[in-house]
KOLDRENVEX-470305 format. One line per field, with one value per residue (C-alpha): chain; x, y, z; residue in three letters. Coordinates in nm, 2 decimals. Layout:
N
unit	c(A|...) $
c1	c(X|...) $
c2	c(Y|...) $
c3	c(Z|...) $
code	c(Ala|...) $
//
This chain:
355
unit	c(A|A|A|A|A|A|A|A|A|A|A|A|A|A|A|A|A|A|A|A|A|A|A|A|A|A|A|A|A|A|A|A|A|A|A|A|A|A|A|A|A|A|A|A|A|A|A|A|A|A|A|A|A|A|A|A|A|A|A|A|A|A|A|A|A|A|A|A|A|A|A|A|A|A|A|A|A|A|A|A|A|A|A|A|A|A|A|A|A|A|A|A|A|A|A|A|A|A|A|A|A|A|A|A|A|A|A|A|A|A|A|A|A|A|A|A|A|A|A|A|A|A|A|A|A|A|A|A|A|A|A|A|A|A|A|A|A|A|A|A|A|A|A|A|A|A|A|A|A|A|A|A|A|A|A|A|A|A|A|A|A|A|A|A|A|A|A|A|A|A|A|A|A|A|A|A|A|A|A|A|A|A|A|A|A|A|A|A|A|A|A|A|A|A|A|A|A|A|A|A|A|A|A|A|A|A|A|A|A|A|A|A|A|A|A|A|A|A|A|A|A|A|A|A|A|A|A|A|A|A|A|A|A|A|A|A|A|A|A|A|A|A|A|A|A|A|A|A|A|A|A|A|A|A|A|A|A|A|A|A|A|A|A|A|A|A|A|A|A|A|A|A|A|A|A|A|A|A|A|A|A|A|A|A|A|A|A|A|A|A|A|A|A|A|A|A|A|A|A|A|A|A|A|A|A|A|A|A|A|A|A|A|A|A|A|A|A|A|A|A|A|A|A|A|A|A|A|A|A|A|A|A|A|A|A|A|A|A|A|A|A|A|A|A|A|A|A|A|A|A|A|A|A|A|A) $
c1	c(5.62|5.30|5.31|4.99|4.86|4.73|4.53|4.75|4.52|4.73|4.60|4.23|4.22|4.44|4.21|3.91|4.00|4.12|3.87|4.01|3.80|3.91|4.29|4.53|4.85|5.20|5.40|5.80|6.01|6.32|6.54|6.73|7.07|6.91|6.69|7.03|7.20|6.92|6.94|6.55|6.46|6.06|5.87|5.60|5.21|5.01|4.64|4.44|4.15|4.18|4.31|4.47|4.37|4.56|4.38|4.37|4.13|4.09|3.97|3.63|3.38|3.06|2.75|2.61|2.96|2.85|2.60|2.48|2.38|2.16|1.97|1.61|1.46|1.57|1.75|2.13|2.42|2.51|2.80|3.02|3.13|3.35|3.60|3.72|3.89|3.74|3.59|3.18|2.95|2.58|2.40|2.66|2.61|2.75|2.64|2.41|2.10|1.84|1.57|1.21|1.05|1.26|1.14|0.75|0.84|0.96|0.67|0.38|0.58|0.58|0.22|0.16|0.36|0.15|-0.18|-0.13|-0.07|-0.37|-0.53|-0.33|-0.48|-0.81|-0.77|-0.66|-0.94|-1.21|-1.10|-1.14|-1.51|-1.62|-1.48|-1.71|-2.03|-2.00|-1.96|-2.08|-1.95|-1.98|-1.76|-1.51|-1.44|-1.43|-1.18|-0.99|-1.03|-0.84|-0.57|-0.47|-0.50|-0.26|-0.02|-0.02|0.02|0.35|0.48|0.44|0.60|0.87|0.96|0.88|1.20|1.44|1.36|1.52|1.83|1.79|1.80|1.78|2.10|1.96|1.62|1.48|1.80|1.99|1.88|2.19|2.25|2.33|2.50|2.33|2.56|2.95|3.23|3.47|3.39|3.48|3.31|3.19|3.01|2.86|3.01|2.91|2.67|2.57|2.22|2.11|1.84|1.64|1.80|2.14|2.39|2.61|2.83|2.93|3.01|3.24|3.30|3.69|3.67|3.37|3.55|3.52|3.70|3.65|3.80|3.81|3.86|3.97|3.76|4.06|4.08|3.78|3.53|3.42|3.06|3.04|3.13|3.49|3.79|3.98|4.30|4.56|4.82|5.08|4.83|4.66|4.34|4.05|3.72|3.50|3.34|3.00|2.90|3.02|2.84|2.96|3.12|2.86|3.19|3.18|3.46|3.38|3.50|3.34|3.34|3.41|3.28|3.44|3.35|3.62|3.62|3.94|4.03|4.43|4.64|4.44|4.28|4.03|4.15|4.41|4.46|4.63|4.68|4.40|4.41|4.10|4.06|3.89|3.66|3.67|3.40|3.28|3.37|3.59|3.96|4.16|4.30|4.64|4.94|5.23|5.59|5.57|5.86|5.67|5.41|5.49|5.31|5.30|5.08|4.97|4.81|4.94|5.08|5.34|5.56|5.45|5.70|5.55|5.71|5.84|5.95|5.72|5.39|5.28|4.97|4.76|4.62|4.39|4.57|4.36|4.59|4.98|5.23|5.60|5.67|5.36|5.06|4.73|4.57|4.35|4.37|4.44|4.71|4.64|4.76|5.13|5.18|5.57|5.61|5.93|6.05|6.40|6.51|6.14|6.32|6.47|6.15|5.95|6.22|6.17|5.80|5.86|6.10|5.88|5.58) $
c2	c(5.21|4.98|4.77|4.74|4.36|4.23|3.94|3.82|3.84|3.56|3.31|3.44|3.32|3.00|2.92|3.01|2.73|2.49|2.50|2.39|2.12|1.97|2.02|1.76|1.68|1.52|1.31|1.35|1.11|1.26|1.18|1.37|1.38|1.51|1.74|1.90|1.87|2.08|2.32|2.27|2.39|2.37|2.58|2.51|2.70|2.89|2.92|3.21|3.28|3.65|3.81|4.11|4.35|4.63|4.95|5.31|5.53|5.87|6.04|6.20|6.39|6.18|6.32|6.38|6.58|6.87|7.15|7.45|7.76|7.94|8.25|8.22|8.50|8.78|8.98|9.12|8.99|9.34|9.23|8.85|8.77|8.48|8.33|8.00|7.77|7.93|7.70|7.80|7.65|7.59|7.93|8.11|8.42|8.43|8.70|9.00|9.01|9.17|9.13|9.28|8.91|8.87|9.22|9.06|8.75|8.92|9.15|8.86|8.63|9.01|9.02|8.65|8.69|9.01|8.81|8.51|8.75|8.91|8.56|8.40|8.75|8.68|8.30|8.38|8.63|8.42|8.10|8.34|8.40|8.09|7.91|8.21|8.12|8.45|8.33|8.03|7.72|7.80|8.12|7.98|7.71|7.94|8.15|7.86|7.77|8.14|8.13|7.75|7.89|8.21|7.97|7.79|8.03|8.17|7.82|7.85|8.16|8.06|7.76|7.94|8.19|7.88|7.73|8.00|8.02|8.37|8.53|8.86|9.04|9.18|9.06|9.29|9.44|9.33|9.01|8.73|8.39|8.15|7.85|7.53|7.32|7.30|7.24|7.44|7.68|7.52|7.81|8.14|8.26|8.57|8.92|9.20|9.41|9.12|9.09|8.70|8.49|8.30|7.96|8.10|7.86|8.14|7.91|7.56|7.38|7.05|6.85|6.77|6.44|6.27|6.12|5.74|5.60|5.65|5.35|5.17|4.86|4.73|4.39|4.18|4.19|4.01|4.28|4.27|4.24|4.40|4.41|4.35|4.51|4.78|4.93|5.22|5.11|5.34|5.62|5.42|5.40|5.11|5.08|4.83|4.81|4.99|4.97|4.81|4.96|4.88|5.14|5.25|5.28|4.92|4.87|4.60|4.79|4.85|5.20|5.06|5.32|5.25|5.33|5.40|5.31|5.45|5.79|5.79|6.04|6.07|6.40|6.48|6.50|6.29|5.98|5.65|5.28|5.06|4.71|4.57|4.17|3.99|3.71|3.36|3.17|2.86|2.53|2.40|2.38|2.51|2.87|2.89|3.13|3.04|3.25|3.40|3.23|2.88|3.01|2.87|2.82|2.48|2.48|2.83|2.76|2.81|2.56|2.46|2.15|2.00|1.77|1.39|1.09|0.96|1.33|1.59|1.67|1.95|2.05|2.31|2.59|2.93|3.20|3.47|3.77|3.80|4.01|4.07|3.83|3.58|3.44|3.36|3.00|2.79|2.40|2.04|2.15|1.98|2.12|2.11|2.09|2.20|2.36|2.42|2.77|2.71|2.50|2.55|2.55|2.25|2.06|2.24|2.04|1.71|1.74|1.85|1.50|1.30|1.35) $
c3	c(1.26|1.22|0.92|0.69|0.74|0.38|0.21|-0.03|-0.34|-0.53|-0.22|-0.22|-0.62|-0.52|-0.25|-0.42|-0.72|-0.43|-0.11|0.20|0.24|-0.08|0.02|-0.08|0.14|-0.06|0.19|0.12|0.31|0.48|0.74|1.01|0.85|0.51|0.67|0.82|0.52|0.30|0.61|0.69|1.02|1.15|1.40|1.54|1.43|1.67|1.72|1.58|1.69|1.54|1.25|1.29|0.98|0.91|0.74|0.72|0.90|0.98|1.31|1.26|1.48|1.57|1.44|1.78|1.88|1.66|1.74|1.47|1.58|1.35|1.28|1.50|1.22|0.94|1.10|1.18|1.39|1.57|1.76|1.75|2.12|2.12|1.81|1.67|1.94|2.21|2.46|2.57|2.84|2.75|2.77|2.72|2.47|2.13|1.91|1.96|1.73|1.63|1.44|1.36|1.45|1.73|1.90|1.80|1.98|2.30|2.32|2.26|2.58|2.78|2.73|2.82|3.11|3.19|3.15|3.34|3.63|3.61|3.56|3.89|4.12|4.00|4.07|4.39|4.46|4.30|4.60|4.88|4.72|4.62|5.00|5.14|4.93|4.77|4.42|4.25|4.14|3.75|3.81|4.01|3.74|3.45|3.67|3.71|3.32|3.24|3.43|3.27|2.98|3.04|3.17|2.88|2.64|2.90|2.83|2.45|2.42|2.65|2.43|2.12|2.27|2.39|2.08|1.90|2.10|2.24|2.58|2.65|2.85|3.21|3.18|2.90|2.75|2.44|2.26|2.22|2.06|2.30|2.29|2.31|2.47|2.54|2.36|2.17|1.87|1.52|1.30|1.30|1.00|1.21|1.07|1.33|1.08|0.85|0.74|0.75|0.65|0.90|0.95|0.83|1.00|1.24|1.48|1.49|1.82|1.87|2.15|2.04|2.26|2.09|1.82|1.58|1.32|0.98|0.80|0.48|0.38|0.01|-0.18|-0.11|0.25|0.45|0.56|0.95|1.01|1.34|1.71|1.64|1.86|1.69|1.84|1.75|1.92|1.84|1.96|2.29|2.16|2.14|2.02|1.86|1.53|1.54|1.17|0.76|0.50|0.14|-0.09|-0.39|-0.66|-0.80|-0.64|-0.35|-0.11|0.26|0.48|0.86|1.19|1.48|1.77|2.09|2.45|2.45|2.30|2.39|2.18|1.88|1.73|1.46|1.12|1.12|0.92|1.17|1.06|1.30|1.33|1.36|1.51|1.26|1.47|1.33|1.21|1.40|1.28|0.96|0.90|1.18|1.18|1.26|1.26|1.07|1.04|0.70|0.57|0.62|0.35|-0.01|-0.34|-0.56|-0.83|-0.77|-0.46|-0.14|0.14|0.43|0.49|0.77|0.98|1.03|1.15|0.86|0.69|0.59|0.41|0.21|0.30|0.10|0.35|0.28|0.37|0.53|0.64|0.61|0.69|0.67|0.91|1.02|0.77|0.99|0.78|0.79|0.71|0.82|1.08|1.38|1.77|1.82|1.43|1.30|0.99|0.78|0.79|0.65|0.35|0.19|-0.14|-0.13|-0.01|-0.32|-0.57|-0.36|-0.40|-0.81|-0.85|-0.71|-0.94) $
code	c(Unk|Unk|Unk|Unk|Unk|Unk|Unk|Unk|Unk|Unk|Unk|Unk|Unk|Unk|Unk|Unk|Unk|Unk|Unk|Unk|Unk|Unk|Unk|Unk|Unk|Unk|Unk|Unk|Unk|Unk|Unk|Unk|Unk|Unk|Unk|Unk|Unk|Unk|Unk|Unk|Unk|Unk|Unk|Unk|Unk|Unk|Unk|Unk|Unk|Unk|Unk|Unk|Unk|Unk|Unk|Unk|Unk|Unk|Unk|Unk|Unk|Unk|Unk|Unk|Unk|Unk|Unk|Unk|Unk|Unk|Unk|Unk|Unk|Unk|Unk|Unk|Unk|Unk|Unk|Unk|Unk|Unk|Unk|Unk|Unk|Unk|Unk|Unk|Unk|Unk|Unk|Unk|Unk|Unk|Unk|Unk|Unk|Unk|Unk|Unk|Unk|Unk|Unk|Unk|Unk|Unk|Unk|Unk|Unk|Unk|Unk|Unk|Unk|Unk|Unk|Unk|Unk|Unk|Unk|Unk|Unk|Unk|Unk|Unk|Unk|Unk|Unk|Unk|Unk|Unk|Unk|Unk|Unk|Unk|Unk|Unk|Unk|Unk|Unk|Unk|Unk|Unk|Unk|Unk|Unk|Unk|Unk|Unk|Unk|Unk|Unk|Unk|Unk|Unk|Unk|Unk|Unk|Unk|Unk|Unk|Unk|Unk|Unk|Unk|Unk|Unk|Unk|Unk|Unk|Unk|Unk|Unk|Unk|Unk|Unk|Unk|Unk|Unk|Unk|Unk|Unk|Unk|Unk|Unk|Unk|Unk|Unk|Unk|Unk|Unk|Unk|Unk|Unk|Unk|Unk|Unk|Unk|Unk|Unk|Unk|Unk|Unk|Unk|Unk|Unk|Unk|Unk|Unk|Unk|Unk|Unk|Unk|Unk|Unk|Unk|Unk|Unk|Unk|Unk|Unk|Unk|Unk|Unk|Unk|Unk|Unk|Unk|Unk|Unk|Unk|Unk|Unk|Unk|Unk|Unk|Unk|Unk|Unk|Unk|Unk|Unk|Unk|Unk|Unk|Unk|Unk|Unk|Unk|Unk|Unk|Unk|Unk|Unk|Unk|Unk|Unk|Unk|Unk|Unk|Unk|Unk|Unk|Unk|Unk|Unk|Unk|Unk|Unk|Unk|Unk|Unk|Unk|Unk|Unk|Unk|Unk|Unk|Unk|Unk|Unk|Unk|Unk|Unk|Unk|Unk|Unk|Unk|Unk|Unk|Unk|Unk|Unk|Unk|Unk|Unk|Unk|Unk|Unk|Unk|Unk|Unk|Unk|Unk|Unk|Unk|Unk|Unk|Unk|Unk|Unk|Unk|Unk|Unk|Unk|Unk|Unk|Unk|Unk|Unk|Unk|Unk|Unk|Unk|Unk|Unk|Unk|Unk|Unk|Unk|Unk|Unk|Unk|Unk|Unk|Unk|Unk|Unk|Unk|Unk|Unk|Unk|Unk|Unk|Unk|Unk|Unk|Unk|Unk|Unk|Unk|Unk|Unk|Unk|Unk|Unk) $
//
């Protein structure tokens, strides 16, 4: 079961009236045989380049996945020829419709058809003329002239007819809807009978496969900024970060879209826990990862024991993301640094005597 990573918001505020850069660090002397004695153990950190942010999502259709079939005209749906779920190639028919426009439509591209015939005869007949000298020049362009134009106007109606989504079935018999492209059918708002207005949306088509991530992230987790690797990992997927747009509700928050290289398992509709890998900013106080039970607060700020030669230190870190069981930090720990992860107690009531 993934486990939601968090900003501690106590930390943030602690950090944000201490900055790292200003960090102070407490040297405690201790020796071996009290170390064993107050049961401290140490571990050592690890680097961090990345912070692994936890946050919900859910699994939504791109905007290019989705394709509306509407009404061309006025007119009625006669007859609905497929149903939700059902898979459909581009082309394929849909509904049969009809439609006082549409019949007005079919007759003026019949007509166009019929004149640019006419127009490529007398083209034809007009080059055998003019090669033989029998015609002149002048007629032979204006001949020419005609026939670009009835072929034009074909092409106009012609798209005028694609444009609208309709083909007729055998040529020149019933007009039908056809899909645009392929994919599955998520709607049909076509009744066979039903008058609709032109425009009326009738069918919706969704490629299932072209999906993104939907997620949100609260103010008191750091926000990406783009490009950033994103993984499901319970559900094998992988993307990156595509787009962060902030949330217009006053309350800080930022909408995340993922993009995925990598569908896996997942579906649309459903809601799944993403991590996305938060780059690190170049320069300052190292990032680190620390086990979560090295993380301690003095002074309402948090820090770690580090070990030195002579005993330890307590050095104040900004904690970035944390979890159950690690913290990722940043501060004045350098390579190779061990930090107490047992016997933190007792070290917090050294540093308290002391002062």
């Amino acid at each position: 079961m993934f486990s939601h990573r968090f900003l501690c918001a106590g930390a943030l505020i602690a950090s944000a009236l201490l900055p790292v850069g200003m960090a102070r660090a407490q040297a405690l002397a201790l020796s071996a045989s009290q170390a064993q004695s107050l049961g401290v153990r140490f571990a050592p950190v690890a680097g961090a380049a990345e912070i692994e942010l936890g946050a919900s999502g859910r699994v939504v259709l791109r905007p290019d996945a989705q394709y509306v079939v509407a009404a061309p005209y006025a007119g009625m749906v006669s007859r609905v020829l497929v149903a939700i779920g059902q898979p459909v190639r581009a082309g394929q028919p849909l509904a049969a419709f009809a439609s006082p426009q549409l019949f007005e439509a079919g007759r003026a591209l019949a007509e166009a058809r019929s004149q640019a015939s006419l127009a490529r005869q007398a083209l034809a007949r007009d080059r055998g003329l003019h090669d033989d000298g029998i015609i002149a020049g002048s007629r032979w362009q204006a001949t020419q002239a005609r026939a670009g134009e009835a072929a034009a106007t074909v092409r106009a109606r012609e798209a005028e007819m694609a444009a609208a989504g309709i083909v007729f079935a055998g040529g020149a018999g019933e007009p039908q809807l056809v899909a645009g492209r392929a994919g599955l059918i998520a709607e049909v708002n076509a009744v066979p009978g039903q008058r609709v207005d032109g425009a009326a949306p009738l069918f919706r088509i969704v490629d299932p496969a072209a999906l993104e991530l939907d997620l949100l992230v609260g103010r008191d987790l750091p926000a990406p900024v783009g490009g950033e690797r994103v993984e499901v990992r319970e559900r094998g997927a992988a993307g990156r970060v595509a787009g962060v747009v902030p949330v217009a509700d006053g309350t800080a928050a930022v909408r995340v879209r993922a993009v995925l290289d990598r569908r896996g398992s997942l579906q649309a509709g459903e809601s799944v826990n993403v991590v996305v890998y938060l780059r690190g900013a170049p320069g300052g106080d190292a990032r680190v990862r620390v086990p979560a039970g090295a993380l301690t607060y003095w002074r309402g700020a948090p820090g770690v024991f580090v070990a030195t030669a002579a005993g330890v230190r307590y050095q104040r870190v900004a904690v970035e993301a944390a979890d159950d069981t690690t913290a990722t930090v940043r501060g004045a720990l350098p390579a190779g640094a061990r930090v107490a992860v047992a016997g933190v107690a007792a070290l917090k009531g050294m540093l308290a005597g002391g002062e």
